[in-house]
N, C-alpha and C positions, 0 to 999 in steps of 0.2 A: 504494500500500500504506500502511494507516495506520502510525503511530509512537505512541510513547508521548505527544504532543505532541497527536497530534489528536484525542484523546478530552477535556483536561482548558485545551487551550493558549488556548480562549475559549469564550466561551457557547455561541455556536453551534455550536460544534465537539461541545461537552457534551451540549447536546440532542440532535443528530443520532447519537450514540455511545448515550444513554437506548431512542431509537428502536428499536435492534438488540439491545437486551436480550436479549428471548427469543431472538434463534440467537444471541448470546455466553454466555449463562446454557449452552444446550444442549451449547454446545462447550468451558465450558472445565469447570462444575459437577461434571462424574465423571472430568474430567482427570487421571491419576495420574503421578507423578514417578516417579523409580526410586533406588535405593540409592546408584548411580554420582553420580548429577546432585545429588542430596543433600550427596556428601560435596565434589562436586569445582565444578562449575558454580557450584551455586545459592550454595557456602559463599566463593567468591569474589568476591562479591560486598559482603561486609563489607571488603575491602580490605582492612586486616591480619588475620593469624591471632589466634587464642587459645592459646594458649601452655600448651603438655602438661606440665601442674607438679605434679598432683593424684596421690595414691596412694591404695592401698585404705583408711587406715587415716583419710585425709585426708575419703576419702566414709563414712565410718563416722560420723567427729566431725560432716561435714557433716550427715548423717541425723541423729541424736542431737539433733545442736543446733535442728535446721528440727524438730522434731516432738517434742521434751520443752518442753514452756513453754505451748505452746499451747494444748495439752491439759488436764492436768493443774491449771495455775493458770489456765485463763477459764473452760472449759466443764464442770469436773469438777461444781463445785457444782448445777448449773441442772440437769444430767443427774440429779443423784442427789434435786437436791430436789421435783426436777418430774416425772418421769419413771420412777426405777429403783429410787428408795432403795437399802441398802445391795446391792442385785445389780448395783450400778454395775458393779460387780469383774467381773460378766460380759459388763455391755456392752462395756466393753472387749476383753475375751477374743474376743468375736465381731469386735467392728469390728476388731484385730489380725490376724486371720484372713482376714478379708476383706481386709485392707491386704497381707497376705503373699502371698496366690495372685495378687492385682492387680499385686502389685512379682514377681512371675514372668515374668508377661505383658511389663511394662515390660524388663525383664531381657532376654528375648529381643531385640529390637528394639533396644537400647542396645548391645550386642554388637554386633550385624552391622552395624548403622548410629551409629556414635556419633558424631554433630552434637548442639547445642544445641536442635535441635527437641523433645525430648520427642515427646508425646502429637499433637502439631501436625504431625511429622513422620510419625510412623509411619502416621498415618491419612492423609497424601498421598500416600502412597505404595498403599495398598490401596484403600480408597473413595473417596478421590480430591479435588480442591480442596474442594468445597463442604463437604463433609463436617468436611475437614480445619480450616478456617477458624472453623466453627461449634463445634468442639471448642475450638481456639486461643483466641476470645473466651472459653467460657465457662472455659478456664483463668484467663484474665487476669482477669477477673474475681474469680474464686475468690480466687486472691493476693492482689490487691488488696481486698478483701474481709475477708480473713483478716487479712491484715496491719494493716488500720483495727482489727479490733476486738482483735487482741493488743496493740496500741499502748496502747488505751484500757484494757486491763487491766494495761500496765504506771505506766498513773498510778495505778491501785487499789494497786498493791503497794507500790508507792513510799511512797503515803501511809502505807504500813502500816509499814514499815522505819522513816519517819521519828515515826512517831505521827501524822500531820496525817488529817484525813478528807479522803475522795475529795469531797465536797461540797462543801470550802474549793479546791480544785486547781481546779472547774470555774464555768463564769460561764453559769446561765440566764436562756436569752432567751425571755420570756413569748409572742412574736410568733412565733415558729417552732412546729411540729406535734411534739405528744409523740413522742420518740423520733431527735426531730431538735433537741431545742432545749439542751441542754447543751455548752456549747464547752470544748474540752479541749487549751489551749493545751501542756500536757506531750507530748501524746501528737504533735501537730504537730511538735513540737522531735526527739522520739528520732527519728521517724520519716524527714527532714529530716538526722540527724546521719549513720545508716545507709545513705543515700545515698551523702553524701560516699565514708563506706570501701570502700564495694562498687565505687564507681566508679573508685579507687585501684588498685586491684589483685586477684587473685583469690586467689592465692597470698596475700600479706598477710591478706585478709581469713578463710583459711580456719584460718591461724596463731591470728589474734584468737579466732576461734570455738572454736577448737582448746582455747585456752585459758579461756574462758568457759566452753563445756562442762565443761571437767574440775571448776571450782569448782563449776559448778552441780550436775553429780554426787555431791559430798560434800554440800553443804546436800539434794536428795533423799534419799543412804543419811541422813543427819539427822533430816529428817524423817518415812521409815519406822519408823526407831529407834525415836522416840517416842512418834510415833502407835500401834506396837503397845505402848509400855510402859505410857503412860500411859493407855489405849483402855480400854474395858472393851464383854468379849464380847458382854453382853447388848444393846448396840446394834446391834447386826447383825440383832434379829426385834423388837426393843421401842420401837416410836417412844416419844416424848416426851409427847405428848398421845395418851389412849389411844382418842379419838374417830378417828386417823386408822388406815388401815390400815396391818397388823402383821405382822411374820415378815419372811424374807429378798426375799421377791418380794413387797413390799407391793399390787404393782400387775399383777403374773400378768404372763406371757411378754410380752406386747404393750408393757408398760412395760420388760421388757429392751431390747426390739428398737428402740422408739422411743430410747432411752438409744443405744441404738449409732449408731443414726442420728444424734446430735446429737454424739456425742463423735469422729464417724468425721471432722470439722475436726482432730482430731491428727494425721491420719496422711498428712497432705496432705505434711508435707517431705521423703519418700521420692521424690517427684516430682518436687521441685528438686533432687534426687540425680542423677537421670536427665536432667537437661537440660545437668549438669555434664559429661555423656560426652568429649563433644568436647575438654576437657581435662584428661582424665586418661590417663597416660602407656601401662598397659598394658591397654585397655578388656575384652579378654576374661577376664584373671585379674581384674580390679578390681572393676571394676561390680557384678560377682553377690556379689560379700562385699560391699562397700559398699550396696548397696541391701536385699538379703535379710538382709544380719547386723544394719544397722541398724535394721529393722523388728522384728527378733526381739526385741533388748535390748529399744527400746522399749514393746513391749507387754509385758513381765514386769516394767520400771520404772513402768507406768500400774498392772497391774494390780495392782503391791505398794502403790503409792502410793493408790490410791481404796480400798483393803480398810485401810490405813491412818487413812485419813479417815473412813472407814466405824466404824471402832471406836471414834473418839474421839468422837462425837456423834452422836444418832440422826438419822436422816436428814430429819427435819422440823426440825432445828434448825441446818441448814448454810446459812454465809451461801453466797446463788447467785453472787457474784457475787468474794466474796475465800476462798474453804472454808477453806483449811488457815490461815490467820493469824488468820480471825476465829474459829479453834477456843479457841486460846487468846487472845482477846480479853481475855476476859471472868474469867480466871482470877486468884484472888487468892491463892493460896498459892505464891507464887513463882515463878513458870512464863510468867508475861505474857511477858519476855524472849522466849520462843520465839515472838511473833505479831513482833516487830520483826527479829529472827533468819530466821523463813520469808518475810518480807517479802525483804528483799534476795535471798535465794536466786532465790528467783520473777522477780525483776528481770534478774538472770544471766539465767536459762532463757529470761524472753523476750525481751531484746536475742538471744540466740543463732535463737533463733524466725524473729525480726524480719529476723537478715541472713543465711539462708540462705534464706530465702521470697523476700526482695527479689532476690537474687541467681536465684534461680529465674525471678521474672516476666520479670526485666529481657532473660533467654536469648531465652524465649517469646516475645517481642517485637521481637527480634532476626532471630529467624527467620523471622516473619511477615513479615519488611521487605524479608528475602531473597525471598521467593516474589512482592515486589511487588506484595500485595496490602492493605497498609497501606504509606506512603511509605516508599522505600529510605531515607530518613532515620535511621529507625531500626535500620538492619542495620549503620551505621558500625558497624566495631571500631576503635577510638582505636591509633594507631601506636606511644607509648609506652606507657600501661598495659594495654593488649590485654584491655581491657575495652569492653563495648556499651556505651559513655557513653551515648549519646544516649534510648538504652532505658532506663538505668538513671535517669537526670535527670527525665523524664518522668513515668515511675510511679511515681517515689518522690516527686514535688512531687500527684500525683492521688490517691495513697495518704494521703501529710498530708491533703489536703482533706476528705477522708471522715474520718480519723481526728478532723478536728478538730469535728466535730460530731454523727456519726451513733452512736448509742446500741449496746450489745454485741448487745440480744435481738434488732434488726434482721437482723444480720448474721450471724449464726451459722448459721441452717437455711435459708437462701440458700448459702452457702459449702455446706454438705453436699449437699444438693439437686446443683449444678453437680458437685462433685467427684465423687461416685455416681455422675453419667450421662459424666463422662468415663473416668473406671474402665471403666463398662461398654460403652463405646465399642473402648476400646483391647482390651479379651476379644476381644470382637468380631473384631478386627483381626488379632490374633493366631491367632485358627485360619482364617479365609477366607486369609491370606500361606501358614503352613503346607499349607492343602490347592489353592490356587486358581495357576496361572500362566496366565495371559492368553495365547491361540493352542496350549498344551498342554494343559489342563484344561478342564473347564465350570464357570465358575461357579454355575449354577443350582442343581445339589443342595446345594452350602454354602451360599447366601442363605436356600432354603428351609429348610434346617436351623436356621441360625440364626433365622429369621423365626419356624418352630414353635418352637423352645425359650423364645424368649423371649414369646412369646404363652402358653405355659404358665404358664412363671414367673408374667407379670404377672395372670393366672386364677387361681393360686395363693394371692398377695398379697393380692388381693381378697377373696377366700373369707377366708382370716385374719383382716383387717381389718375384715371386714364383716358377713359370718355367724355370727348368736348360734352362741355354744358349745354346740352339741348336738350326739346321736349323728349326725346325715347330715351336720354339718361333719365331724365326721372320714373319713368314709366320700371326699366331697369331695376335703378335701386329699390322701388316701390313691391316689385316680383319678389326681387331675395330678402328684404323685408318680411310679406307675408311669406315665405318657404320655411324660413326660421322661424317666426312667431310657429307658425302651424307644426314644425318638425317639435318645436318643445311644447305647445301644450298636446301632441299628442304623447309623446312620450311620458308625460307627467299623469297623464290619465290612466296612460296603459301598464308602464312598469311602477310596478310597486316599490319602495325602498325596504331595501332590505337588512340595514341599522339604522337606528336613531340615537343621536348623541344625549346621554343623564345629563350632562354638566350645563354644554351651552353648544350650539350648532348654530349654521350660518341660516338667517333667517328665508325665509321663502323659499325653498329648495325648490325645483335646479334652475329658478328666476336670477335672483342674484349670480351665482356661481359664473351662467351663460352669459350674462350683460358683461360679467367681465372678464373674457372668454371673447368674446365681441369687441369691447375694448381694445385688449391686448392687440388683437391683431389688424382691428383699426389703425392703432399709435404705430404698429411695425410697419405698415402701410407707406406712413410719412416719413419713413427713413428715407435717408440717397443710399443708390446703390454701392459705394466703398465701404457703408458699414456692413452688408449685407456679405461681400464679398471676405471682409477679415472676421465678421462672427464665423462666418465658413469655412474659414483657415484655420480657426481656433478650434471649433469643435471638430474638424478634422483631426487636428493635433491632438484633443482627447481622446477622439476614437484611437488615435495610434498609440497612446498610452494604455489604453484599458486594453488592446489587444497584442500591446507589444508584455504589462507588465500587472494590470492589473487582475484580470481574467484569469491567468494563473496564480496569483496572490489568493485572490478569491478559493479557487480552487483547492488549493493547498492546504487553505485554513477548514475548508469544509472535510478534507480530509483527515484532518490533524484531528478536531472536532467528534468526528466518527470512530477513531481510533482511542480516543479519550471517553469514550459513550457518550457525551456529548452530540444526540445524532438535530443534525439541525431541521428545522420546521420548517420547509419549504410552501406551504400555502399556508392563507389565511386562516383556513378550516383547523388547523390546530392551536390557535391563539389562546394562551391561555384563558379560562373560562372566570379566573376568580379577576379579570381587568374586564372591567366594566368599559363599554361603548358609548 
């Protein structure tokens, strides 16, 4: 019987393991865990616990802190000046929306199963390793991702705080490819600093944020202040040059939608909210206020804040890259102060950004290390600080490397692209658990369901996208309108669900779940095609891990497992019975 040894312990051992691909790909690729082996097995495996120190008010600050900064101070400008003009205010409105019925979905799932897996867990448990894996990378990514280019927007603000230009902070290197050749040794350092704390403690670390948020909170209501006093209305329909387009939707619905799509990177720390489960003391009152009430604030502080931004400059005149400080940049009647004043704030919000994101990936990595399909190296949980050191050391030394040279506009619609399609994964996820139990249901009518609905959507998308604006587009959209409506309320009529969550479940089932399932693939819609083509690259690059090294990892431990009596639970249907649904 093999061992973990005889797939990796010598070359030929390696080759011979490559060999057997396809029947280890076939046997372990739709492998699914169950809730029990989540919490109890698989979670034993980090060797110490994580330590239940987190309260609801704790995952509020956490939310808040992971998803105001990011937004607001990198990507608000680029969305409004490229994209939305001043209906930024709606983009957000939508991408909030969309972030709230997605943090339902997540909600569910963190209740019943609260481990550090996130989105990485809940889908190994339904569609099963491959699946799950291919989500996990493109989280980790996303984070790290995210994290490189708020770093790089905390040396912009800084500069601004201090009066210095972001030009003087960074050293270009003529030999590197535009977009890669500006080095940003600031952004290296914070990113570097946020390590260290995360890897200290967790409790500590949500104290620090706890209190970073709350400053950063008075420099936002600060900055709404102003921006409505000092604003004037007529920016909101009257650009600056009148050659450009004019009014509230300079750029008609498509420039919303695209705007939501670029700003839908704010609402990714709802996510490291959800990965926090695992230590937070009472998971079924907690989670659902900490995850859904942090999302709520959030989007009515975006949306005060860009309708703020909105009135103070027409929206051809916002810098893309610092909006709210370089508003008053430029002001000579006493007012400049407030571009070094919004500077520091922005600083706050994204240190807060920075270490609930880091504190997020570092879970996701953690987890991954548990299913030993990236080395259990990474699932250590350190005995004294009852933190993933080994995860958190890692990606916050790979997160610096990126930060320290790769450009904001690289990185943005890669980060949303990934987060979208894990959104729309976990919907997914969520109503196949609710209607589907493995030996008591059939799965077939819920894949087909799902399969048609999101085949509509993406019919949908396209026609929007693509189809001049004339009467048979609407006629069009109006068609795959009622196919969807009609494909779910029959399915809602006909397939019965086959769990219901005791704790707390997403409300309206498979209403909400689908709207945002619908969503998701709307926003992916508005992407350009370069992000399309490097998400493609990446999860290529996962499939070649998982079948160059993870699929045998997998393998190995399931045999190790069997060899130990440990024989592992491959469907649902043996879930243990004393965990309640």
């Amino acid at each position: 019987m093999d061992t973990h040894a005889s797939s990796f312990s010598n070359l030929p051992s390696y080759l011979r393991a490559l060999s057997h691909t396809p029947s280890r790909f076939a046997r372990r690729a739709a492998s699914v865990s169950t809730s029990y082996e989540e919490m109890s097995r698989v979670r034993a495996r980090s060797g110490s616990d994580m330590q239940r120190t987190l309260r609801w008010f704790d995952l509020v600050g956490l939310g808040i802190g992971g998803m105001v900064g990011a937004g607001v101070f990198v990507t608000t400008g680029q969305a409004a000046r490229l994209y939305a003009g001043p209906s930024v205010v709606v983009s957000y409105a939508i991408a909030g929306l969309c972030a709230l019925l997605s943090a339902f979905c997540y909600t569910e799932f963190a209740v019943h199963m609260p481990v550090a897996g996130g989105a990485f867990s809940y889908l190994r448990v339904t569609f099963g390793e491959f699946a799950a894996f291919l989500t996990g990378a493109n989280l980790i990514m996303d984070y790290v991702m995210s994290n490189a280019a708020v770093a790089r927007g905390f040396t912009a603000y800084l500069g601004t705080a201090i009066g210095v230009s972001t030009a003087k902070w960074r050293i270009t290197v003529s030999g590197l490819p535009n977009g890669f050749n500006e080095i940003d040794v600031i952004a290296l350092l914070v990113v570097l600093v946020v390590t260290l704390v995360i890897c200290y403690s967790t409790r500590e670390s949500s104290v620090v944020n706890m209190i970073l948020t709350a400053l950063h909170i008075l420099f936002i209501v600060f900055v709404i202040v102003v921006g409505f006093w000092r604003g004037d209305w007529r920016n909101f329909t009257r650009p600056s040059n009148p050659q450009h387009p004019s009014g509230f939707f300079p750029y008609g619905a498509s420039g919303v939608f695209n705007g939501a799509a670029m700003v839908y990177l704010s609402y990714i720390g709802y996510d490291a909210v959800s990965t926090m489960a695992e230590e937070v003391r009472n998971p079924v009152k907690d989670i659902p206020i900490g995850v859904s009430g942090s999302v709520i604030v959030v989007t009515i502080l975006y949306s005060l804040m860009a309708a703020s931004m909105s009135k103070l400059l027409p929206y051809d005149m916002i810098d893309a890259e610092a909006p709210f400080s370089a508003a008053f940049r430029g002001e000579s009647d006493g007012w400049k102060w407030v571009s070094n004043v919004i500077g520091v704030g922005a600083s706050f919000g994204i240190l807060t950004s920075l270490l609930v994101s880091m504190l997020g990936q570092a879970r996701y990595m953690c987890v991954i290390g548990r299913s030993k399909m990236v080395p259990a190296w990474f699932a250590r949980v350190h005995p004294t600080t009852s933190t993933p050191v080994n995860a958190s050391a890692f990606l916050g030394i790979f997160t610096a490397a990126i930060a320290l040279f790769t450009d904001l506009k690289v990185l943005i619609n890669l980060v949303s692209i990934g987060t979208l399609f894990v959104f729309y994964m976990v919907a997914n996820a969520v109503i196949y658990r609710r209607y589907v139990v493995v030996g008591t249901s059939k799965p077939w009518p819920t894949l087909s369901f799902l399969c048609l609905f999101t085949i509509t959507s993406i019919i949908f998308t396209l026609i929007w996208q693509f189809v001049p604006p004339t009467e048979p587009k609407g006629w069009m959209l109006g068609a795959c309108a009622l196919v969807a409506i009609a494909n779910l309320q029959i399915f809602h009529c006909v397939v019965p669900q086959a769990r219901k969550p005791e704790f707390w479940g997403v409300p309206m089932m498979p209403w909400v779940p689908c709207i945002s399932i619908f969503l998701n693939i709307f926003l992916l819609g508005s992407l350009d095609g370069p992000s399309y083509v490097r998400f493609g690259f990446f999860s290529a690059l996962a499939v070649l891990v998982y079948v160059l090294y993870s699929v045998h990892a997998s393998f190995d431990a399931q045999e190790e497992g069997q060899k130990n009596g440990e024989i592992l639970k491959e469907s649902a249907e043996s879930e243990d019975p004393t965990i309640k649904v």
